[in-house]
C-alpha positions in Angstrom: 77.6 114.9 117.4 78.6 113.6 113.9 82.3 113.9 113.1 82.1 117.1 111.3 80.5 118.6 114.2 82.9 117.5 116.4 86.1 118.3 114.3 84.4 122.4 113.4 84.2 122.5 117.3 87.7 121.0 117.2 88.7 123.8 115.4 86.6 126.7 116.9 88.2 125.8 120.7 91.8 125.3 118.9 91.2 129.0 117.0 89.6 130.4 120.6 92.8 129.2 122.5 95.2 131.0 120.2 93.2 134.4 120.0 92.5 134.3 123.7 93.0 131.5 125.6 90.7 128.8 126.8 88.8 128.1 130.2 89.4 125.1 132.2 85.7 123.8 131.0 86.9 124.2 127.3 90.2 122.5 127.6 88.8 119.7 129.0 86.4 119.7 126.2 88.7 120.2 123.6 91.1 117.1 124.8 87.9 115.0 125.2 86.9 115.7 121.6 90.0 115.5 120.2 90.5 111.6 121.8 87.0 110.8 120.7 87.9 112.1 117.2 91.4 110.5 116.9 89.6 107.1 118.3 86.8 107.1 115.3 89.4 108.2 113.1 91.1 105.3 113.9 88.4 102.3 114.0 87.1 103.8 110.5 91.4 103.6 108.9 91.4 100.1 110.7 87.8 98.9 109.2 89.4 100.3 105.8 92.2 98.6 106.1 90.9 95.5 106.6 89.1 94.7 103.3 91.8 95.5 101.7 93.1 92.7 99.6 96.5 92.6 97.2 96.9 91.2 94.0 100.7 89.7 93.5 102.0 89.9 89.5 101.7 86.0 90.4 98.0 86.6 90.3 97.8 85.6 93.8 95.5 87.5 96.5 96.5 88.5 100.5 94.6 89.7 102.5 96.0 92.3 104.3 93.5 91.4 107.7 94.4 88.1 107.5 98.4 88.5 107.4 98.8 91.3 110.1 96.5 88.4 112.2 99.6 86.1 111.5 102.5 88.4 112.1 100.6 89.8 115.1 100.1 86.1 116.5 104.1 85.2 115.7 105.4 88.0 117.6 102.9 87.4 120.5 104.3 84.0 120.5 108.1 85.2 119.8 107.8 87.3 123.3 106.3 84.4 124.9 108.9 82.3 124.2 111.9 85.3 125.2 110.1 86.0 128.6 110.1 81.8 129.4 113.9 82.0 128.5 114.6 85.3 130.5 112.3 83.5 133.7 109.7 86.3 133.3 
C-alpha cells in the first residue's frame, strides 16, 4: 500500500467512525495505519532534513545533520556526567 492509499483509507475509516462508528477489526486497522503513516511521515521529514545545509551572511555552510549529531552527542554526555554526580 503506497502512502496515498494508506492515508484515503485513513480517511475513509476516520469518515466511517463519525457517521457510524467503527468495528473492533477497523479500529485496530485504522490505529495501525495511522502509526505506519505517522512513522514514514517521519523518516521521509528526517531524510529531508538532513541534506539540508545553511548559508551564514559570513558565507559559511552548516550542515544541519552534522550539528544536531553534535548537540545530540553533548547532551548525551551532559546526562552522563549528571547521573555519575547524582550516583545513578
Amino acid at each position: 500500500m503506497n502512502m496515498q492509499e494508506r492515508l484515503d483509507r485513513i480517511n475513509e475509516l476516520y469518515r466511517k467512525s463519525k457517521a457510524e462508528g467503527l468495528t473492533t477489526a477497523e479500529k485496530e486497522e485504522q490505529d495501525k495505519l495511522r502509526k505506519e503513516y505517522v512513522k514514514i511521515f517521519r523518516e521521509n521529514l528526517r531524510g529531508s532534513l538532513e541534506t539540508i545545509k545553511i548559508q551564514n551572511p559570513d558565507g559559511s555552510i552548516i550542515d544541519v545533520k552534522e550539528r544536531h549529531d553534535e548537540k545530540m552527542r553533548l547532551k548525551a554526555e551532559k546526562e552522563l556526567e549528571e547521573a555519575k554526580k547524582n550516583g545513578n
